[in-house]
C-alpha positions as semicolon CSV with decimal commas, in nm:
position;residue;x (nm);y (nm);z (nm)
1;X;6,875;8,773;10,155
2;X;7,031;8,908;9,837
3;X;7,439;8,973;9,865
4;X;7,489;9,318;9,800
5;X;7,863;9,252;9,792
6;X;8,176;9,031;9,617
7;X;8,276;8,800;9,839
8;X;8,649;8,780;9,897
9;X;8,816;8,459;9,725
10;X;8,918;8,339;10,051
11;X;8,507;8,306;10,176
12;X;8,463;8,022;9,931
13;X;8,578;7,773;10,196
14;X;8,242;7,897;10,351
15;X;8,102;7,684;10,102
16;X;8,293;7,384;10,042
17;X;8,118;7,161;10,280
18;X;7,818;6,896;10,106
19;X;7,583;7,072;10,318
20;X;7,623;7,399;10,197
21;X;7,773;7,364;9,833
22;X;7,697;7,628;9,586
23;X;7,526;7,508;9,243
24;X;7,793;7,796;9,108
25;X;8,120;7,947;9,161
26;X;8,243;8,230;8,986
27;X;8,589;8,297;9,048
28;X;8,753;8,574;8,879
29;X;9,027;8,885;8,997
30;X;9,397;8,958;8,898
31;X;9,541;8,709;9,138
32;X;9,565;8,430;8,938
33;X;9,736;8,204;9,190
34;X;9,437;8,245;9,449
35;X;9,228;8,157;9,156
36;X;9,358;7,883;9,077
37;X;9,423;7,781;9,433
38;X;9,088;7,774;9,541
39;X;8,972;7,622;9,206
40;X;9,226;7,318;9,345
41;X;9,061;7,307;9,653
42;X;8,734;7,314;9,540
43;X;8,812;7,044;9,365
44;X;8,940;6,822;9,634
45;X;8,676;6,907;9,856
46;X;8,394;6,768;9,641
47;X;8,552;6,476;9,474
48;X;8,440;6,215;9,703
49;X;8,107;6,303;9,526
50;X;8,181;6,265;9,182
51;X;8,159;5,856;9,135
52;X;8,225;5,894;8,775
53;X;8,515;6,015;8,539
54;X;8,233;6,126;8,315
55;X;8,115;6,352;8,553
56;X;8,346;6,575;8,533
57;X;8,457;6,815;8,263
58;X;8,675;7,105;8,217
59;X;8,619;7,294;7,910
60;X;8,823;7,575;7,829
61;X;8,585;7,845;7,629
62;X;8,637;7,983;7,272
63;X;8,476;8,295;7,097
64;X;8,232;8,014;6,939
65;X;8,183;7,841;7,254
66;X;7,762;7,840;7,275
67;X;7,659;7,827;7,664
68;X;7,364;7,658;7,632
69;X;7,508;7,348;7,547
70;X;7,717;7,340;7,870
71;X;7,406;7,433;8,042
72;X;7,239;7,106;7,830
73;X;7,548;6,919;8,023
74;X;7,464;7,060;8,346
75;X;7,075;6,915;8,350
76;X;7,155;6,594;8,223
77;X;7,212;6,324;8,479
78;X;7,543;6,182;8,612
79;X;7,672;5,879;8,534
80;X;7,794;5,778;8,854
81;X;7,454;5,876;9,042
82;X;7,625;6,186;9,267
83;X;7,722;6,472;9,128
84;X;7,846;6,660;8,832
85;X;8,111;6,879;8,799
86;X;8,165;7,150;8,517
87;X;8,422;7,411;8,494
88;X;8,485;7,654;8,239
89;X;8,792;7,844;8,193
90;X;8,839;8,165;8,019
91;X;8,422;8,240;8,070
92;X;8,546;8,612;7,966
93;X;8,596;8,516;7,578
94;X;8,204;8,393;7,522
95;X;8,036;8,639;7,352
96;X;7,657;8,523;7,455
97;X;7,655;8,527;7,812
98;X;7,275;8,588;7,839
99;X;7,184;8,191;7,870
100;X;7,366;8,209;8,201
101;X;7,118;8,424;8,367
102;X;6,843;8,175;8,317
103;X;7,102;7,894;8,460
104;X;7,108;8,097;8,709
105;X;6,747;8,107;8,828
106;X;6,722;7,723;8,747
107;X;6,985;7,581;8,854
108;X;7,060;7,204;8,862
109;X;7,065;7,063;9,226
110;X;7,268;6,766;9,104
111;X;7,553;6,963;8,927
112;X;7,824;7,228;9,007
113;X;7,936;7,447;8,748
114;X;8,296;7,626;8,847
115;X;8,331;7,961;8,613
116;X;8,711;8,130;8,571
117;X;8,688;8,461;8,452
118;X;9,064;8,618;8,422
119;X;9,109;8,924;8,531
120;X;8,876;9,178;8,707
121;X;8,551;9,346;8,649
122;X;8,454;9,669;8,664
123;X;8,116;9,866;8,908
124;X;7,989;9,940;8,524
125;X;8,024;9,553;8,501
126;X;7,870;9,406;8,825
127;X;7,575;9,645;8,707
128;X;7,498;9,411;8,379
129;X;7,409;9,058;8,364
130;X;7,500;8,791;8,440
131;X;7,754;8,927;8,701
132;X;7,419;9,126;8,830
133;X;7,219;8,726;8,949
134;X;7,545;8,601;9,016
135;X;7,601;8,859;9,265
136;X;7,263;8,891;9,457
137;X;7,303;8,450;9,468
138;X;7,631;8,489;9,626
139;X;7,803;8,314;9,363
140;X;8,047;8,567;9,290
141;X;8,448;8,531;9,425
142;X;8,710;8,812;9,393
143;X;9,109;8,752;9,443
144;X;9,260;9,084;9,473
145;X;9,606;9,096;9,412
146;X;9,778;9,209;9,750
147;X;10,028;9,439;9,830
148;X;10,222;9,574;10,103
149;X;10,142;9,430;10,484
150;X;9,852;9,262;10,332
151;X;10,055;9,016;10,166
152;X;10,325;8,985;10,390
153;X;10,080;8,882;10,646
154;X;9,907;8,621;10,365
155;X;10,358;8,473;10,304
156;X;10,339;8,423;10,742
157;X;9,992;8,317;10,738
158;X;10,107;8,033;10,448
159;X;10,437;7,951;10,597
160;X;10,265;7,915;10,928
161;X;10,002;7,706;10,740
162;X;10,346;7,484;10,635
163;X;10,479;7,464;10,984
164;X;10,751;7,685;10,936
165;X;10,859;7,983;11,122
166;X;10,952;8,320;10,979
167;X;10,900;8,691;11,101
168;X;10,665;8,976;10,925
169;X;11,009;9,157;10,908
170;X;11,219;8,880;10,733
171;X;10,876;8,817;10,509
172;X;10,873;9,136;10,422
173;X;11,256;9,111;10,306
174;X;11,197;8,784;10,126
175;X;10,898;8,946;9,928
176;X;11,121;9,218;9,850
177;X;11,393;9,045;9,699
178;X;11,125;8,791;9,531
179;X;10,884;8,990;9,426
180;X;10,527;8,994;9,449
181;X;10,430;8,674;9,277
182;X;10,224;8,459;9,488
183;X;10,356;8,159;9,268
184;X;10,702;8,219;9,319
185;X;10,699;8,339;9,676
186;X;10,501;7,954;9,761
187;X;10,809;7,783;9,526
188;X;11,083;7,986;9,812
189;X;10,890;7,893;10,114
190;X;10,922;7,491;10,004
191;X;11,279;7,570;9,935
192;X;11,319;7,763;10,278
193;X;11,131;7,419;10,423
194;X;11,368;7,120;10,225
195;X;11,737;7,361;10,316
196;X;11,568;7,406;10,708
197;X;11,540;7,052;10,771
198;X;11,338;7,155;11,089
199;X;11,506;7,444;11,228
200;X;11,463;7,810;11,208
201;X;11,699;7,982;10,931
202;X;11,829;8,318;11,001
203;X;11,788;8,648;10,779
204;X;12,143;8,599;10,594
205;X;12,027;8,196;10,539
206;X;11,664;8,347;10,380
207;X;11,848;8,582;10,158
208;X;12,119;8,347;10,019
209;X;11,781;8,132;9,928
210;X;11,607;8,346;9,785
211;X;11,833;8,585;9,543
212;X;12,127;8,346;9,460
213;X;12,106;8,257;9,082
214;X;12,444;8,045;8,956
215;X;12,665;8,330;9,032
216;X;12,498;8,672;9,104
217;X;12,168;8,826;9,287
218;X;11,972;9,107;9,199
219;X;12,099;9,242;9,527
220;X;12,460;9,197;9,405
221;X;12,334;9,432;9,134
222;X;12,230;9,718;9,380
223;X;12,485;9,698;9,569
224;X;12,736;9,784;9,315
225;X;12,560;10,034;9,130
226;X;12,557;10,199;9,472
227;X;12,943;10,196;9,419
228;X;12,932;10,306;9,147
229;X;13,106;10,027;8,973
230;X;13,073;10,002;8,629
231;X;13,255;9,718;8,499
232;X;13,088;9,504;8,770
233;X;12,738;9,612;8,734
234;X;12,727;9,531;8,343
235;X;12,889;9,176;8,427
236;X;12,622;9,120;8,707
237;X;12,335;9,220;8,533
238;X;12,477;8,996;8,198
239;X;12,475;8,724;8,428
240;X;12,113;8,760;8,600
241;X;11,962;8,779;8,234
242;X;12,170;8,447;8,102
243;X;12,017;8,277;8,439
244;X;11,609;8,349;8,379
245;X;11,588;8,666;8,574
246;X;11,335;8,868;8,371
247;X;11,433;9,276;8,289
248;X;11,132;9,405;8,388
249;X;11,236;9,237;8,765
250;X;11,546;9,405;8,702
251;X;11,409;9,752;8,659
252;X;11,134;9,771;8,897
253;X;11,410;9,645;9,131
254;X;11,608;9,905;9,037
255;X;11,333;10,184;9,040
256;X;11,254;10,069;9,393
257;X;11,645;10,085;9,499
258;X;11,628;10,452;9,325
259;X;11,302;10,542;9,552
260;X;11,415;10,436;9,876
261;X;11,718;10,629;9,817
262;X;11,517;10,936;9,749
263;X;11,373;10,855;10,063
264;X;11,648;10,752;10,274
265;X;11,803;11,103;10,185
266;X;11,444;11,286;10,350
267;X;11,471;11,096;10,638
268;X;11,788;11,125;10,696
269;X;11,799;11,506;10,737
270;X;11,468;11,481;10,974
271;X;11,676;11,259;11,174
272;X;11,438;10,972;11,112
273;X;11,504;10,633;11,262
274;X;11,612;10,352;11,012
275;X;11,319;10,113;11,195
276;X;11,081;10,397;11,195
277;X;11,165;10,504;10,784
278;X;11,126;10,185;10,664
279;X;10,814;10,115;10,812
280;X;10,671;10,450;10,687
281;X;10,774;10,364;10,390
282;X;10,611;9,968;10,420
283;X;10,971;9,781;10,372
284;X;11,221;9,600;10,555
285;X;11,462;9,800;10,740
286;X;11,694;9,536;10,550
287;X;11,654;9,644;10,228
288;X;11,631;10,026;10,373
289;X;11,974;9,979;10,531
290;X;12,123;9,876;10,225
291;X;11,987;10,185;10,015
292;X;12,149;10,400;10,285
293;X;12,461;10,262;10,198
294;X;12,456;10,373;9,822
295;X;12,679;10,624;9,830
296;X;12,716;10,689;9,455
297;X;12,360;10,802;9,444
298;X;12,337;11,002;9,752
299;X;12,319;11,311;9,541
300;X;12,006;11,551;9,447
301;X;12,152;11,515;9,059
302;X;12,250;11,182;9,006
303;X;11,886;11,094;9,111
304;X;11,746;11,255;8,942
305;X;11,933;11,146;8,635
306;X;11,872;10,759;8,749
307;X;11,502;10,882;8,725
308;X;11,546;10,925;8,381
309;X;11,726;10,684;8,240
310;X;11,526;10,439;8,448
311;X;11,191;10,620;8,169
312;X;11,391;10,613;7,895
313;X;11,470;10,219;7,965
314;X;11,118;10,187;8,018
315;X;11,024;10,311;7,702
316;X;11,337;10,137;7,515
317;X;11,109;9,810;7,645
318;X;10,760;9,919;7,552
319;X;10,841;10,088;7,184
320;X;11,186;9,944;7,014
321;X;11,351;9,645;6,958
322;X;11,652;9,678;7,125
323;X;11,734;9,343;7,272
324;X;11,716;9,309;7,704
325;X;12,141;9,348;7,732
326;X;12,151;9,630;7,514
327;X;11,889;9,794;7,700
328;X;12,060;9,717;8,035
329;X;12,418;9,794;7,914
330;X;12,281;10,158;7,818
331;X;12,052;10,183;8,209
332;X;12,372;10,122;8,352
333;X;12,587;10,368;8,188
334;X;12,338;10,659;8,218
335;X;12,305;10,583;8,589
336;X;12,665;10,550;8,671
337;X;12,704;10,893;8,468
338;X;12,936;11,135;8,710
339;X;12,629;11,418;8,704
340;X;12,785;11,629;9,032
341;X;13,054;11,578;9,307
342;X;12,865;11,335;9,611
343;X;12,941;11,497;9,929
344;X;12,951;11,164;10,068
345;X;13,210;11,006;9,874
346;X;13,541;11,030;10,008
């Protein structure tokens, strides 16, 4: 029977077994670490029946790259007498797909052929070939970037996977203070694992893991622009750019901080729990506790005006040259700008 749908990324251990192999895999989607993960184990799965080095090739495609002679490669004969394995990387550069299609239809029953396309394609795209044969086969694999409880459940699901222990709540703190980078949330949970030696770490223990850099965290950052502390928010944010961490991190941290404070604000004259806000709002009551706490920012204005100076950093990024300390040195200035009197400072 035809598929009529994209199979999920995760299916393709459906199809890992030498029973049911698939002559193709096309993997593609804007989660490149489930890409690549399942390309990995793919390729661990079947290399008991490669029995030569020759019968296997990774070649990684160019605008000039001509399909049909990988598709010569795929019909000829293995060396080693089981089977052949070709994978092509960066499948979305070829300009002539169309020799695919026939591929496709005649397949070799000796070889596998292992396709990364990066990035995702579009309903005007899975109506063209080849993506149209490739999806009525069942050959095609999507990895959707997740979000919200989707990947907090995929962190617990892998740390359970790694025989360690952690709560949705203290996942969803962890992602929160990581980010969403599947890549970098994997490189914390080994850390959380080697520091654990066996036992189960508390919430402060997870935290000092995951946001310490030499000297300062990203939540240090927050928590004294809720001050309101100048001086100590320039020399904290100085210090997470000389250590690695990224601006755009910074900002969308920031941004998020901002937003939850908008929030926090809403709920608070509904008379909103803090563990019923923060799940509305998808995020650890952690993280929501500590945006209550902002009391520089509790203030209709000086949102506001952290709305815009958060834009005009934005665009400071996207259209000048201004160098990632400049840019930060003027963000923190124009959010620490006395706008109004805060009825909640004393």
């Amino acid at each position: 029977m035809a598929q009529t749908s994209v199979q999920s990324i995760n299916d393709i251990v459906k199809y890992l077994e030498e029973k049911n192999l698939l002559p193709i895999y096309f993997l593609f989607g804007d989660d490149n670490f489930s890409v690549e993960s399942a390309l990995s184990i793919l390729q661990k799965k079947i290399e008991h029946l490669i029995l030569s080095a020759f019968d296997k090739e990774l070649i990684n495609a160019e605008k000039t790259t001509e399909l049909n002679n990988i598709i010569d490669l795929l019909y000829s004969f293995p060396f080693g007498g089981g089977k052949k394995l070709i994978i092509i990387k960066n499948f979305e550069v070829i300009k002539d797909k169309k020799p695919l299609v026939d591929y496709i239809n005649n397949y070799s029953n000796f070889s596998i052929l292992v396709i990364i396309y990066n990035g995702s394609l579009s309903r005007n795209d899975l109506s063209k070939e080849p993506y149209v044969s490739l999806l009525k086969n069942g050959f095609l694999f999507e990895a959707k970037v997740l979000k919200g409880e989707e990947l907090v459940l995929w962190f617990v699901t892998l740390a359970k996977k790694n025989n360690f222990e952690i709560s949705q709540e203290n996942a969803r703190t962890i992602i929160e203070i990581v980010g969403e980078e599947k890549s970098l949330l994997e490189m914390h949970l080994q850390k959380f694992i080697t520091f654990s030696q066996g036992k189960k770490l508390s919430l402060n223990e997870l935290i000092k893991l995951s946001s310490q850099t030499k000297q300062y965290s990203v939540f240090d950052l927050l928590n004294s622009l809720g001050k309101g502390d100048k001086p100590k928010s320039l020399l904290i944010a100085n210090n997470l750019l000389d250590n690695g961490i990224d601006i755009i991190a910074i900002l969308n941290m920031i941004s998020k901080f901002i937003l939850t404070i908008a929030y926090s604000m809403e709920f608070r004259s509904q008379k909103v729990s803090d563990k019923e806000a923060a799940k509305k709002i998808e995020m650890s009551e952690y993280f929501y506790q500590k945006c209550k706490e902002a009391k520089f920012f509790l203030n209709a204005d000086k949102l506001e005006n952290a709305s815009r100076a958060l834009l005009n950093a934005d665009l400071s990024i996207k259209s000048t040259s201004m160098d990632s300390k400049t840019i930060l040195q003027v963000l923190i200035t124009e959010l620490l700008t006395n706008v109004s009197k805060n009825p909640f400072e004393t």
